[in-house]
C-alpha positions as CSV (number, residue, x, y, z in Angstrom):
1,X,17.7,-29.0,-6.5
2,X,17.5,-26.9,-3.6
3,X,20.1,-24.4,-2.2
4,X,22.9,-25.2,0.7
5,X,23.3,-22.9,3.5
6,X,26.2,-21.8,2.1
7,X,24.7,-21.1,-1.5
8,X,21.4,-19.3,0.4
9,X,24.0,-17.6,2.7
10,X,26.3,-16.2,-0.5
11,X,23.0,-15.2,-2.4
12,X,21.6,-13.4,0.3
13,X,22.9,-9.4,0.1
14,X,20.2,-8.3,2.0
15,X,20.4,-7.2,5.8
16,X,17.4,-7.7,7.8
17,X,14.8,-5.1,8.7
18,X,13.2,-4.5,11.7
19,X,11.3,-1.5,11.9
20,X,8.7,0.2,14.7
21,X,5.1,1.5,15.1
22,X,4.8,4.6,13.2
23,X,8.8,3.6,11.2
24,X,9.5,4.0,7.3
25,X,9.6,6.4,4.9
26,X,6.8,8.8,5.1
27,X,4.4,10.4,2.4
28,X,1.9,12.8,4.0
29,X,-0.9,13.9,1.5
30,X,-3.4,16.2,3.4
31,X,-6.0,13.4,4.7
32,X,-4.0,10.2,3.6
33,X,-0.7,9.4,4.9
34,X,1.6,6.5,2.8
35,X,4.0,5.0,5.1
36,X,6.7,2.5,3.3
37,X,8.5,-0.2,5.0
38,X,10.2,-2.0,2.6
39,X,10.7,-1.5,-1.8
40,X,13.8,-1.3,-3.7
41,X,16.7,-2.4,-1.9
42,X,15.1,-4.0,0.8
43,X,13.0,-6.4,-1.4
44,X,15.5,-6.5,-4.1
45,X,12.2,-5.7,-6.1
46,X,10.2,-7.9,-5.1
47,X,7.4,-6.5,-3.6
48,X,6.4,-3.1,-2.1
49,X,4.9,-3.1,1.8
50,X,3.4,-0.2,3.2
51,X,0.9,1.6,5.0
52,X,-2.0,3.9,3.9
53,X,-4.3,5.6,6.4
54,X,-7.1,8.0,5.4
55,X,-9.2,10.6,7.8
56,X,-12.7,10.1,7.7
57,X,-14.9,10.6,5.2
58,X,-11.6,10.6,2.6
59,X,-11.6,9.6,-0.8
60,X,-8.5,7.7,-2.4
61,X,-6.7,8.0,-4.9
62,X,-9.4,7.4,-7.5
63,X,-10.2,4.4,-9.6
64,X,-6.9,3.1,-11.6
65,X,-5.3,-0.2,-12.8
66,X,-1.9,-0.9,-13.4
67,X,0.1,-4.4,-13.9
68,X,1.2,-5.1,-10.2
69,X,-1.1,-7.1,-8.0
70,X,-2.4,-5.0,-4.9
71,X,-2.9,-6.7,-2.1
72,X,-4.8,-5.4,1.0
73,X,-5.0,-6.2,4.4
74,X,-7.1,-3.7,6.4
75,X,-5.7,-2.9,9.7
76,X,-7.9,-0.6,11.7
77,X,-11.5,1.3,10.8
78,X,-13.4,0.0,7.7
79,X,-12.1,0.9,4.2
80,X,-14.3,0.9,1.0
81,X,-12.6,-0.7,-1.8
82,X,-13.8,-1.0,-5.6
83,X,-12.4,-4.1,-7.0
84,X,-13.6,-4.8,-10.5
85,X,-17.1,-3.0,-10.9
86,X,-18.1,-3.5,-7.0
87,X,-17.6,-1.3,-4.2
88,X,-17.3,-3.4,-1.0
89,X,-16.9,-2.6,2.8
90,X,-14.0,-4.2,4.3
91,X,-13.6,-3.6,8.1
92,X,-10.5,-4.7,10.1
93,X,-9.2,-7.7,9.5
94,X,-10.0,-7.7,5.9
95,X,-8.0,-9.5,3.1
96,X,-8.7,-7.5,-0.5
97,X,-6.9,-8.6,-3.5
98,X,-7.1,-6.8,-6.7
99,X,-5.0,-9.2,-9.3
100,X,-2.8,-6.7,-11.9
101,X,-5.0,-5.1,-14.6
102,X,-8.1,-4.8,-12.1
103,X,-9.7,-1.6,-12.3
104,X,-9.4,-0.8,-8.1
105,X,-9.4,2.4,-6.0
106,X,-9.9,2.7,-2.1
107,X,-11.6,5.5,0.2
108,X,-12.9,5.7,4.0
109,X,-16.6,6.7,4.3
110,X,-16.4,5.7,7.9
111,X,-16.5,8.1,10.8
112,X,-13.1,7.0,12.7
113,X,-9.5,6.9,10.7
114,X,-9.0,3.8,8.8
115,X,-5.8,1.9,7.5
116,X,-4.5,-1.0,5.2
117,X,-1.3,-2.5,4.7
118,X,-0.3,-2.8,1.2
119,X,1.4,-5.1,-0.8
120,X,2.6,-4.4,-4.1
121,X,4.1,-7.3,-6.3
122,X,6.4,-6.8,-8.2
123,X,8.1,-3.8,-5.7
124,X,9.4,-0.7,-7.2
125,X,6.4,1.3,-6.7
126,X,7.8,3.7,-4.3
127,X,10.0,5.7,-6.2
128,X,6.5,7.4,-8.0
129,X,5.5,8.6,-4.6
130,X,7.2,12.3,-4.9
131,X,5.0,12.4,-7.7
132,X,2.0,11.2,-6.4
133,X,2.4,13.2,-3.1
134,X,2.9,16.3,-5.0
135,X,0.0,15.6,-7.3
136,X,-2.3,15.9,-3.8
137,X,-0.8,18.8,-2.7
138,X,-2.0,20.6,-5.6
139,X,-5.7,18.2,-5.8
140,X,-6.4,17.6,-2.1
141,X,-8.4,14.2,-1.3
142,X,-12.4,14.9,-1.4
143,X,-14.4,13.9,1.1
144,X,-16.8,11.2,0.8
């Protein structure tokens, strides 16, 4: 049965969130740069949205899997992804899903900054960041 106004209203704790070009909660990590718009609180878990941008020529944060789908649009330059077993070359524009349990890494072998927005589902992946930024302090990203 679906929800009233008033039930959706009274179930509803979260405020809206509008955010600008450039806006979130930054992770700089030498040639990649992770910019979060919305985890936790703001989904109430439910997903994880942010940004990733790599320099050119910049590998990623090497292949990995995990249970949370990844979800990839790309927004500018042309970012290599390995999904499965394949690399492929996904320029602006691009939709790259890698279901949970996917073995998947990204990189940029281009010549001109690239960028994807990310969605992780279920959220909550945010709170590792400290630990991930500080890991590439101490292992910069390679070039490719």
């Amino acid at each position: 049965m679906p929800m009233t106004s008033t039930e959706a209203s009274e179930s509803s704790v979260r405020a809206p969130l509008v955010l600008g070009p450039g806006e979130g909660r930054d992770y700089p990590m030498g040639r990649i740069r992770a910019l979060f718009k919305a985890d936790g609180d703001e989904s109430a878990g439910r997903y994880s949205i942010s940004e990733w941008w790599l320099e050119p020529h910049t590998q990623g944060p090497g292949a990995h899997q995990h249970a949370e789908d990844d979800v990839f649009y790309v927004l500018e330059g042309v970012m290599s992804f390995l999904v499965g077993e394949r690399w492929v070359h996904a320029a602006a524009g691009s939709f790259v899903l890698a279901p949970g349990g996917v073995l998947h890494d990204f990189e940029n072998r281009g010549e001109v900054r690239a960028g994807v927005l990310n969605f992780s589902v279920p959220g909550g992946f945010e709170p590792a960041m400290p630990a991930i930024a500080g890991w590439f302090a101490e292992n910069p990203p390679g070039h490719c």
